[in-house]
C-alpha positions, 0 to 999 in steps of 0.5 A: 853455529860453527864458523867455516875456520871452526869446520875445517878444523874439526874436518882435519882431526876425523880420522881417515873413516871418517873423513871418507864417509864426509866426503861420501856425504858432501859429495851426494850433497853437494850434487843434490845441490847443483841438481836443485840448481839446475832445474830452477835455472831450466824452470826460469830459462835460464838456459833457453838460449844455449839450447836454442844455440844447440839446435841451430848448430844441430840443425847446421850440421856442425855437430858430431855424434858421440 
């Protein structure tokens, strides 16, 4: 397995195609990642509480809409 020293380095010799098809790909990736993330953090409540704050301030006319 390549180091991340190893990585960036080959990173910085794709040619210009190349490196935008990477970031195409790393950005799809990395948003499949948070994504995955996310929901086991709402799985776990992890965020129950910030909604819960949410609602409150809903509920206390201290929201605007968009």
């Amino acid at each position: 397995m390549s180091t991340v020293q190893d990585i960036e380095q080959a990173i910085r010799r794709l040619p210009p195609q190349d490196l935008a098809a990477l970031r195409a790909w790393f950005a799809e990736f990395d948003a499949e990642v948070w994504d995955r993330q996310l929901e086991a953090d709402v799985k776990a409540g992890r965020l129950d509480a910030l909604a819960e704050e949410a609602l409150r301030s809903l509920k206390a006319g201290q929201c605007t809409d968009l």
